[in-house]
N, CA, C and O atoms as a CHARMM CRD file, in Angstrom:
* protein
*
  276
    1    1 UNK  N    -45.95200 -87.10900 -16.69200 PROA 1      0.00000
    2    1 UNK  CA   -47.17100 -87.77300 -16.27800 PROA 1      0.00000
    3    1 UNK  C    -48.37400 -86.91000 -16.64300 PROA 1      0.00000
    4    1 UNK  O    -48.18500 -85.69400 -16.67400 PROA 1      0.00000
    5    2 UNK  N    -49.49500 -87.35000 -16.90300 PROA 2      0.00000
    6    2 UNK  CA   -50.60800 -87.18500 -17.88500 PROA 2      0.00000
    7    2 UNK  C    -51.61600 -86.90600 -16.01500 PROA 2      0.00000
    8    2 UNK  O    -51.77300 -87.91000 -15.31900 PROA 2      0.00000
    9    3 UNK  N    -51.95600 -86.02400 -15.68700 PROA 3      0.00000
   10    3 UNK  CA   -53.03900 -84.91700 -14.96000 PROA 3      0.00000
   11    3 UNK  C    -54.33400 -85.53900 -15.42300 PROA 3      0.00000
   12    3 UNK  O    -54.49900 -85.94000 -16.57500 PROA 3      0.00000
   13    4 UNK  N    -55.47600 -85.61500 -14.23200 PROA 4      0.00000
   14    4 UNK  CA   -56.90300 -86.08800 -14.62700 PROA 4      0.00000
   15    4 UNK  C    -57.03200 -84.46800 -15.36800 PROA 4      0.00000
   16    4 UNK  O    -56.81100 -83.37000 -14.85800 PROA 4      0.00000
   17    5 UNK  N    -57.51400 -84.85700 -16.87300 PROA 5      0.00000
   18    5 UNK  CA   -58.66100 -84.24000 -17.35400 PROA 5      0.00000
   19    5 UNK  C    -57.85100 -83.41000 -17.96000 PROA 5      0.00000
   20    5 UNK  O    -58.22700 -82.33200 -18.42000 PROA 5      0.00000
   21    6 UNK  N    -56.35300 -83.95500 -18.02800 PROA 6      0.00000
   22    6 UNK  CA   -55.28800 -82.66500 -18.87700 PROA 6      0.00000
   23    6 UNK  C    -55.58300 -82.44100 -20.49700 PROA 6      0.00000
   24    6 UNK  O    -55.61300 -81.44800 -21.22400 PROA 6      0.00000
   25    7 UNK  N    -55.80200 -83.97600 -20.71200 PROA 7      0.00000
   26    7 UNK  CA   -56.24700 -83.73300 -22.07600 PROA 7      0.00000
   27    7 UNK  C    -57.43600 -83.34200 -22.64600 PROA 7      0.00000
   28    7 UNK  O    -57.51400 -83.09900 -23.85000 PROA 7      0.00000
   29    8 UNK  N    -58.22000 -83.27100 -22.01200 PROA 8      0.00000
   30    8 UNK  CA   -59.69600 -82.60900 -22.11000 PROA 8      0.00000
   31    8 UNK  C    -59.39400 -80.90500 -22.18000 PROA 8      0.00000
   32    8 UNK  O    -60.14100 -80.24400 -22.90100 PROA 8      0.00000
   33    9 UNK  N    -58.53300 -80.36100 -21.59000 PROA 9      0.00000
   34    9 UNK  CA   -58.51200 -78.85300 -21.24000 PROA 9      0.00000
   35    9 UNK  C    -57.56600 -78.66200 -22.66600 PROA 9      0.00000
   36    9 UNK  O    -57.85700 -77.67200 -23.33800 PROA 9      0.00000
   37   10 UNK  N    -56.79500 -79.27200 -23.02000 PROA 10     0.00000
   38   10 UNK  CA   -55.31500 -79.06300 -23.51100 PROA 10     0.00000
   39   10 UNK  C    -55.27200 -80.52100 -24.60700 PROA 10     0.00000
   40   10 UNK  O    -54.39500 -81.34200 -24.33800 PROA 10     0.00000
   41   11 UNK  N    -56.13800 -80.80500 -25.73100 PROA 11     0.00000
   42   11 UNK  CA   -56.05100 -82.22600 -26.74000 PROA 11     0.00000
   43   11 UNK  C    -54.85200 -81.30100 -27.34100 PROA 11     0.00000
   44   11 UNK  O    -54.58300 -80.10000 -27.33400 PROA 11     0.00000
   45   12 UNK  N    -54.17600 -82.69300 -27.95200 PROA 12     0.00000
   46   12 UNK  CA   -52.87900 -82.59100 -28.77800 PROA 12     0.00000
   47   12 UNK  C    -53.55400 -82.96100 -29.87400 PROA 12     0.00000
   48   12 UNK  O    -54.72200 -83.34500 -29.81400 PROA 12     0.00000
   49   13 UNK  N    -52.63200 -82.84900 -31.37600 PROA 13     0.00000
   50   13 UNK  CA   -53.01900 -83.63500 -32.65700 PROA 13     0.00000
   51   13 UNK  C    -51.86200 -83.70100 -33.17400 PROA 13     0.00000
   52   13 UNK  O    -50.91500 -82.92100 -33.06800 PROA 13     0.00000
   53   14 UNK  N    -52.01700 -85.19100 -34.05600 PROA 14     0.00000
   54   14 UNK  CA   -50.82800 -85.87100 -34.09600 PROA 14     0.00000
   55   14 UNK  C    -50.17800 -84.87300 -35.76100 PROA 14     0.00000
   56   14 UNK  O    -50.86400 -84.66500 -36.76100 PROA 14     0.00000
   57   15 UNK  N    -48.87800 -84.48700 -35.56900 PROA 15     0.00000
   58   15 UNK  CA   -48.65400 -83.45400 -37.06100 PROA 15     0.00000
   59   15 UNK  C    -48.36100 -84.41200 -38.03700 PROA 15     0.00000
   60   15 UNK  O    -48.28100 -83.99100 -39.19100 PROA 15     0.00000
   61   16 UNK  N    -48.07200 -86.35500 -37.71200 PROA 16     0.00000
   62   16 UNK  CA   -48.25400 -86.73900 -38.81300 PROA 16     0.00000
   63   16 UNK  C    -48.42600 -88.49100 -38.56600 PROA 16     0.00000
   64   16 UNK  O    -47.76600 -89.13400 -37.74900 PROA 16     0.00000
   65   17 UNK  N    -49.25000 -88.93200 -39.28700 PROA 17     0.00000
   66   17 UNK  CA   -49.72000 -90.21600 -39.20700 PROA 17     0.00000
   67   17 UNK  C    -49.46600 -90.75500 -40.38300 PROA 17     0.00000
   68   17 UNK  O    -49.78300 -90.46300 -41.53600 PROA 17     0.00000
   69   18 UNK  N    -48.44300 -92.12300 -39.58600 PROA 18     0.00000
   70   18 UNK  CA   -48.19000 -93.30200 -40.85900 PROA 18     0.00000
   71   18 UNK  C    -48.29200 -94.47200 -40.68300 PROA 18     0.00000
   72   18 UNK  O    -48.32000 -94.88800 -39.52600 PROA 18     0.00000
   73   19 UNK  N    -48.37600 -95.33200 -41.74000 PROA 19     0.00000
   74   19 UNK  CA   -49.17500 -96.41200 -41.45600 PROA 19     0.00000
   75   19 UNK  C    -48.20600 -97.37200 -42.50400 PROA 19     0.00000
   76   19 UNK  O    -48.13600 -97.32900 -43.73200 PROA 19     0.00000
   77   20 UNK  N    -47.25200 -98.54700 -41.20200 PROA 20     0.00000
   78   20 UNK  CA   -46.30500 -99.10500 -42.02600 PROA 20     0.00000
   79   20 UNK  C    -46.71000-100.46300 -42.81400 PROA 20     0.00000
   80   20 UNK  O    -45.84400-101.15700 -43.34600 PROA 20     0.00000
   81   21 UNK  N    -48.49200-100.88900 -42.86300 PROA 21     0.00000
   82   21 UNK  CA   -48.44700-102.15800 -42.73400 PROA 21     0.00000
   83   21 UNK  C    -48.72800-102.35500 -44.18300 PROA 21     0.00000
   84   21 UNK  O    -48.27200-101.42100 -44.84200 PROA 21     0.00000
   85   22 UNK  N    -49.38900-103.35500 -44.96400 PROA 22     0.00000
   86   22 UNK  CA   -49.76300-103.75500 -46.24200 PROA 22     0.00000
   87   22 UNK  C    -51.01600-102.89600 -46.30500 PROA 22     0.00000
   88   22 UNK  O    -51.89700-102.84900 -45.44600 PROA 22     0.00000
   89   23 UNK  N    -50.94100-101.95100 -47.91200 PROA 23     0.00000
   90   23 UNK  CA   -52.60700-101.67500 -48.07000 PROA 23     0.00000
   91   23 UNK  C    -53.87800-102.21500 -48.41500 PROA 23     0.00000
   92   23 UNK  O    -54.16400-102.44600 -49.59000 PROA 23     0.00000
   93   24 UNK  N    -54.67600-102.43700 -47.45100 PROA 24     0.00000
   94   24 UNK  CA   -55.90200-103.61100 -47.83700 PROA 24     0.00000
   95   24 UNK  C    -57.04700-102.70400 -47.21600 PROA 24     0.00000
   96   24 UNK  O    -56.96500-101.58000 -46.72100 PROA 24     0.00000
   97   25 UNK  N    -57.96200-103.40400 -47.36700 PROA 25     0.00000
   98   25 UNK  CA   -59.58300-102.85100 -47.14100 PROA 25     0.00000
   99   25 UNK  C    -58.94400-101.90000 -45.37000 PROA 25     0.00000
  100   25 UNK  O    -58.81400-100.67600 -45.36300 PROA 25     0.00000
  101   26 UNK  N    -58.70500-102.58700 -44.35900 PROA 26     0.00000
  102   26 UNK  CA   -58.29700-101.81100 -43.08700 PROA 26     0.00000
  103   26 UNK  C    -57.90300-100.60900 -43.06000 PROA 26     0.00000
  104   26 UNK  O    -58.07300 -99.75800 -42.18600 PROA 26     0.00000
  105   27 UNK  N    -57.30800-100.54400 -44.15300 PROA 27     0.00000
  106   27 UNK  CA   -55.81500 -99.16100 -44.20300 PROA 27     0.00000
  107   27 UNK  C    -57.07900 -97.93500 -44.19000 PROA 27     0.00000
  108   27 UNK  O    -56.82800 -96.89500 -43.58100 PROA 27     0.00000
  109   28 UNK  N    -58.10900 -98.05000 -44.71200 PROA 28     0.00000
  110   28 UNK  CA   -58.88200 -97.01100 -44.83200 PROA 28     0.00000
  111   28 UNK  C    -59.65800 -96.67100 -43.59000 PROA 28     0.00000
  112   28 UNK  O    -59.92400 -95.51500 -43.25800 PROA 28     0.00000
  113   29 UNK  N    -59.94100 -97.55100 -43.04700 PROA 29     0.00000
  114   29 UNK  CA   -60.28500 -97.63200 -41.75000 PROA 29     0.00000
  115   29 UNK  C    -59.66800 -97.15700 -40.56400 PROA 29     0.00000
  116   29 UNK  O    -60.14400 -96.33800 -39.77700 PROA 29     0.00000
  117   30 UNK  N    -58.19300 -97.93400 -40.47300 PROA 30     0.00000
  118   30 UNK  CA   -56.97800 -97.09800 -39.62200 PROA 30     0.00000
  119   30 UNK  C    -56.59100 -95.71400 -40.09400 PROA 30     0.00000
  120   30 UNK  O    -56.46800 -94.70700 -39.39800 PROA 30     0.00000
  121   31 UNK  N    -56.45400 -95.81600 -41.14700 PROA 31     0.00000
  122   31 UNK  CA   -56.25100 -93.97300 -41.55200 PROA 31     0.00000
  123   31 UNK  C    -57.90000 -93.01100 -40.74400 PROA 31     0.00000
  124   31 UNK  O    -57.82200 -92.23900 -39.78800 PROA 31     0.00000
  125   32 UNK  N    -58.63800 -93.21900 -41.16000 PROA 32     0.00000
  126   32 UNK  CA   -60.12700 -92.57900 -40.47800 PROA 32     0.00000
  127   32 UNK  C    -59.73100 -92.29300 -39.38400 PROA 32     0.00000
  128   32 UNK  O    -59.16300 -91.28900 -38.95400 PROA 32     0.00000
  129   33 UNK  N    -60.16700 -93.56400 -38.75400 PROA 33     0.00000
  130   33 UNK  CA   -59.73600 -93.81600 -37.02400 PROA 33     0.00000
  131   33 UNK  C    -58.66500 -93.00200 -36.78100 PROA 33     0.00000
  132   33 UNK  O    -58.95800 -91.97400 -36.17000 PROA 33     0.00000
  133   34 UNK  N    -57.38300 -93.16000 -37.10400 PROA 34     0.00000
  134   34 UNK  CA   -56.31400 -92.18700 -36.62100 PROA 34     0.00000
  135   34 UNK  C    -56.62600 -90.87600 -36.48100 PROA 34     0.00000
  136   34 UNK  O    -56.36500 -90.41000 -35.37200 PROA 34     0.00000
  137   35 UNK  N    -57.19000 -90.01500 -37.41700 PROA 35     0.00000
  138   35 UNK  CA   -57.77000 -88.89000 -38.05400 PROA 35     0.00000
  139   35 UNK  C    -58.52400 -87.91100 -37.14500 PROA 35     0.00000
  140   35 UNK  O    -58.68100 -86.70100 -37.31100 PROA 35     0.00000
  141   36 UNK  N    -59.15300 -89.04700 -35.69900 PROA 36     0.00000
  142   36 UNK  CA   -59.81400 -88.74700 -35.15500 PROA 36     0.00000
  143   36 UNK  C    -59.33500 -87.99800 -33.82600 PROA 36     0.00000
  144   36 UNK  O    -58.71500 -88.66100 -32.99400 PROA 36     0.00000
  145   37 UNK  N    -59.58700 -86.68600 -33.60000 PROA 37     0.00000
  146   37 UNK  CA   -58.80800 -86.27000 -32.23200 PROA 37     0.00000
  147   37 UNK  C    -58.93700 -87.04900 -31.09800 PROA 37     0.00000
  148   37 UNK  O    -58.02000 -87.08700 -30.27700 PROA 37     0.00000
  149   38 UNK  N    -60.45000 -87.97600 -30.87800 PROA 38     0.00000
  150   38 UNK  CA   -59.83000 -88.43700 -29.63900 PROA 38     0.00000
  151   38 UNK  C    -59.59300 -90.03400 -29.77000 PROA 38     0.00000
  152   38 UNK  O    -59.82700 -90.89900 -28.92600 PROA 38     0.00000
  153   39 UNK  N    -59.12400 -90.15700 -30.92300 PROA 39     0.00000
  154   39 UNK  CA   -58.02800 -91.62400 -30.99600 PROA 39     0.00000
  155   39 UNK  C    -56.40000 -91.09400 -30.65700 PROA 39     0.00000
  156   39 UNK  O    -55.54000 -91.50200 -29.87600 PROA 39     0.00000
  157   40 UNK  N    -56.44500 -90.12700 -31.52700 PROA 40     0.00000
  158   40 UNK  CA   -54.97100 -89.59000 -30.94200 PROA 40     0.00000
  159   40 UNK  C    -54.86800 -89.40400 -29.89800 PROA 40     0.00000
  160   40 UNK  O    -53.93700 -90.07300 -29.44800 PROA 40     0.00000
  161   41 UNK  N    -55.62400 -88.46600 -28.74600 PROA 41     0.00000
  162   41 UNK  CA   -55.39200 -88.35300 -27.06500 PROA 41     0.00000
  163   41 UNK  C    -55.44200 -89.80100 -26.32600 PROA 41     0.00000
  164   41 UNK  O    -54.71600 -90.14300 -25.39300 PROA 41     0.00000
  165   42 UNK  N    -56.67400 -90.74300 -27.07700 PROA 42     0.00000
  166   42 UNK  CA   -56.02700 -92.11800 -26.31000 PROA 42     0.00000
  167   42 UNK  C    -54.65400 -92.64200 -26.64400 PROA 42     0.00000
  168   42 UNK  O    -54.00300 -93.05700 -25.68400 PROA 42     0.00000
  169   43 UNK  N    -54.07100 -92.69900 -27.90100 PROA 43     0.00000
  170   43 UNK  CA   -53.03500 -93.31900 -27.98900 PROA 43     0.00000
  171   43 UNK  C    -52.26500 -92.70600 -27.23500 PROA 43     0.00000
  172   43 UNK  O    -51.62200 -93.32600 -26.38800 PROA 43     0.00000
  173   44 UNK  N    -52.17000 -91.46300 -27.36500 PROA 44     0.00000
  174   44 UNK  CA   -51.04900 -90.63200 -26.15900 PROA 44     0.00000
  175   44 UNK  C    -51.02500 -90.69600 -24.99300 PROA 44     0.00000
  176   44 UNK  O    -49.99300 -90.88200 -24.34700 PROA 44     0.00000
  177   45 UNK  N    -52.25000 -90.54200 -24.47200 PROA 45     0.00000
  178   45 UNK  CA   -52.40000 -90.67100 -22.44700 PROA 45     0.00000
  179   45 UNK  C    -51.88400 -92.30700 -22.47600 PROA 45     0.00000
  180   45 UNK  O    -51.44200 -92.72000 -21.40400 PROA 45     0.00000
  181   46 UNK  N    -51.90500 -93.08200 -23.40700 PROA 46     0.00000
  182   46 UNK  CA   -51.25100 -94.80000 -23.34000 PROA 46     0.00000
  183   46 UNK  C    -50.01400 -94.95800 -23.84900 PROA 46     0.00000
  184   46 UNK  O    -49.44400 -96.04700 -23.91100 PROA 46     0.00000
  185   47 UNK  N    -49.66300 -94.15100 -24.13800 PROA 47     0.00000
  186   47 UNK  CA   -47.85300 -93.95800 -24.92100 PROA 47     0.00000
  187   47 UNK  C    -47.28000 -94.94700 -23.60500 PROA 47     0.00000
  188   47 UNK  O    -47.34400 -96.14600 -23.33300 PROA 47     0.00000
  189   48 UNK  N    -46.75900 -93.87300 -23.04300 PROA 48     0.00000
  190   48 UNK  CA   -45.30900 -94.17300 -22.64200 PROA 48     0.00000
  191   48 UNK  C    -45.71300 -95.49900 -21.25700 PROA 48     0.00000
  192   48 UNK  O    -44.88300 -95.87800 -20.43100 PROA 48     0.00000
  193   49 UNK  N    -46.64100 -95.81200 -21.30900 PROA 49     0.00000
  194   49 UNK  CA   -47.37600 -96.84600 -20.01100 PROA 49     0.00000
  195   49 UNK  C    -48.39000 -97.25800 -20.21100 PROA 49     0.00000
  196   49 UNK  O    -49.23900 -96.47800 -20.64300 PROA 49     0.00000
  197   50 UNK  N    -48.73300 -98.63400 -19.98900 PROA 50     0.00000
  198   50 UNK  CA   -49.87500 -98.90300 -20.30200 PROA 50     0.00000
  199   50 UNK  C    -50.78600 -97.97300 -19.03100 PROA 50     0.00000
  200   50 UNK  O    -50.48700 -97.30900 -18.03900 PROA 50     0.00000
  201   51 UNK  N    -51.97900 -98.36600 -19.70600 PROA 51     0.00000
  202   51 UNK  CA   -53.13500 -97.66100 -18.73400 PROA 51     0.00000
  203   51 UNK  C    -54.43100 -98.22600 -18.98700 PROA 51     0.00000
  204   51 UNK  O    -54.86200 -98.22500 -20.14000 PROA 51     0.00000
  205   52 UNK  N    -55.41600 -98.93600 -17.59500 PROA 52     0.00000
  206   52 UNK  CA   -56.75500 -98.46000 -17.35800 PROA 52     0.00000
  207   52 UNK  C    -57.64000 -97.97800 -18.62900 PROA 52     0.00000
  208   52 UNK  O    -57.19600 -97.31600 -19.56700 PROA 52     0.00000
  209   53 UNK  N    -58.69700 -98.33900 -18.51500 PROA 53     0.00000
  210   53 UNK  CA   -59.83200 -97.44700 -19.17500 PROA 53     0.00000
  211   53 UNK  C    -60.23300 -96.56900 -18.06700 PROA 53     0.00000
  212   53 UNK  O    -60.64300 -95.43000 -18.28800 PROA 53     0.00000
  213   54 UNK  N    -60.16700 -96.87900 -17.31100 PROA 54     0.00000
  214   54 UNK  CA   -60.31800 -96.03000 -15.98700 PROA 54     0.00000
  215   54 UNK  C    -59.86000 -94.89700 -16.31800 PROA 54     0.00000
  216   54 UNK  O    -60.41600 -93.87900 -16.73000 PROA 54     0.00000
  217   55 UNK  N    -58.45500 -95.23300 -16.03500 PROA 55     0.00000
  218   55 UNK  CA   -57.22700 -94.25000 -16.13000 PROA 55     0.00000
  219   55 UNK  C    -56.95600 -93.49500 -17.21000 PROA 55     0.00000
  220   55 UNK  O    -56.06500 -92.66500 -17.02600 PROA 55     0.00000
  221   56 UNK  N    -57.54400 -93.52700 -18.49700 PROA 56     0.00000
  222   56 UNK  CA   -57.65100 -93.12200 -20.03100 PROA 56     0.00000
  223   56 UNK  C    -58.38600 -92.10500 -19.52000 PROA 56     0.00000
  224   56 UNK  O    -57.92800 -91.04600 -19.09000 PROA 56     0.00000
  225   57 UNK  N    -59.70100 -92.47300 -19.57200 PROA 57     0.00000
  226   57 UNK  CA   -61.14100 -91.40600 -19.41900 PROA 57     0.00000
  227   57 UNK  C    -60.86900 -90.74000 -18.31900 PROA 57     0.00000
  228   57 UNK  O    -61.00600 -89.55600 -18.62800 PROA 57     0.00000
  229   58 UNK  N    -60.44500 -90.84300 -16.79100 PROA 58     0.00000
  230   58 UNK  CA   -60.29700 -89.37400 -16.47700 PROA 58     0.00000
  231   58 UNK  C    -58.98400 -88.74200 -17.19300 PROA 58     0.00000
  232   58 UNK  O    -59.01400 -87.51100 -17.17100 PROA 58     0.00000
  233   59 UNK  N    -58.17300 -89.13400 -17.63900 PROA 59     0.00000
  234   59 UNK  CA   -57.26100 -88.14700 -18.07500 PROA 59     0.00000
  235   59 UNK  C    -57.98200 -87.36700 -19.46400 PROA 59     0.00000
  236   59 UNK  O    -58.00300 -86.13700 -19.47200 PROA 59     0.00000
  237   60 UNK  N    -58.39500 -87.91500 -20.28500 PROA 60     0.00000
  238   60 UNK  CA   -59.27700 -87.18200 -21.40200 PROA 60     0.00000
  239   60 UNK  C    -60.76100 -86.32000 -20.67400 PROA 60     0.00000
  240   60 UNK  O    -61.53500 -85.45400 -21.08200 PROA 60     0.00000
  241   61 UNK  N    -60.61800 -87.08400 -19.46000 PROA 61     0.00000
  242   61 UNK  CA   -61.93900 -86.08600 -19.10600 PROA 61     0.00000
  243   61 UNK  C    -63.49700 -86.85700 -19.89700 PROA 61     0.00000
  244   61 UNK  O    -64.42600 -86.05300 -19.82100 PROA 61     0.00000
  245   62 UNK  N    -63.76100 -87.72100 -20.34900 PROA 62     0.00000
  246   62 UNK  CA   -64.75000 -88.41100 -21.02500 PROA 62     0.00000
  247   62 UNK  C    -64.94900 -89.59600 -20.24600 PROA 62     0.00000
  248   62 UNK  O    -64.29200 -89.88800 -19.24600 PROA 62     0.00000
  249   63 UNK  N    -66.21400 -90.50600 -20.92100 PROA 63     0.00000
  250   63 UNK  CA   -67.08600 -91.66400 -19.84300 PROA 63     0.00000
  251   63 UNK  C    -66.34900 -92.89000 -20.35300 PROA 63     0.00000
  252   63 UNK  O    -66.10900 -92.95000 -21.55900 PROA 63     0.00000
  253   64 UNK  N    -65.92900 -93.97000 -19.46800 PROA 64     0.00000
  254   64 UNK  CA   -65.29700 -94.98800 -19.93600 PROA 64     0.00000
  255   64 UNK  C    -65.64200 -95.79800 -21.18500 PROA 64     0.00000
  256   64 UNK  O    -64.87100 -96.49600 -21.84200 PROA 64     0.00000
  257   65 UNK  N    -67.46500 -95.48900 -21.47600 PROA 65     0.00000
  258   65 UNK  CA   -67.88800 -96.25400 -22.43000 PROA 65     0.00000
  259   65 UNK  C    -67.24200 -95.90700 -23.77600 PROA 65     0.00000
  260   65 UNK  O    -66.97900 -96.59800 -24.76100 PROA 65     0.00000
  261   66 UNK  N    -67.05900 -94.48900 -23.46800 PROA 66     0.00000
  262   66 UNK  CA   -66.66300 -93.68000 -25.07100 PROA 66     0.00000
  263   66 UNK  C    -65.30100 -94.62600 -25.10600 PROA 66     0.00000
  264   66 UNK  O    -65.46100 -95.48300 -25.97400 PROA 66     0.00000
  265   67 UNK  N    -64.19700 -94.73800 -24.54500 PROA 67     0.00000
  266   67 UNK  CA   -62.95300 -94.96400 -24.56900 PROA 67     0.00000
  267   67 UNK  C    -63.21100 -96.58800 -24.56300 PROA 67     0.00000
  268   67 UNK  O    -62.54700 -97.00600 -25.51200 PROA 67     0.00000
  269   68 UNK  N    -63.76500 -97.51500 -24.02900 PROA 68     0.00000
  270   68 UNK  CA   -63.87500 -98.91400 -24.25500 PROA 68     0.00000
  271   68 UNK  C    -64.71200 -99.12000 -25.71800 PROA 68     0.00000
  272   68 UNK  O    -64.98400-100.27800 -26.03500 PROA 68     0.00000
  273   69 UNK  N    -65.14600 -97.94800 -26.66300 PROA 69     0.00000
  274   69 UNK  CA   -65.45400 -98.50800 -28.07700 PROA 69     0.00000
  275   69 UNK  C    -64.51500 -98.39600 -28.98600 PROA 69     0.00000
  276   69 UNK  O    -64.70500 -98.82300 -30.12500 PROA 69     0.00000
């Protein structure tokens, strides 16, 4: 279980990102986006359970607005 604000003290990064779908205009976009440390800490604090925006942003420690864009 994912601690308020664990990932804020302690971000992970993902050692490898793949992308199984067709390559079109997006792919460049999802590759970026992925790229980004705190797309990776959201996908992770949402892994294994869904979760809250609530519940996202205190665990990253950031304002819900950042995590609802």
């Amino acid at each position: 279980m994912l601690n308020k604000g664990m990932l804020a003290i302690n971000p992970i990064k993902f050692s490898a990102i793949t992308y199984l779908g067709y390559p079109s205009i997006d792919f460049l976009s999802i590759s970026l986006n992925l790229s980004k440390l705190i797309t990776q800490n959201t996908l992770y604090a949402a892994f294994y359970e869904p979760k809250s925006i609530i519940e996202i942003s205190d665990i990253l420690g950031i304002s819900k607005d950042t995590i609802s864009e």
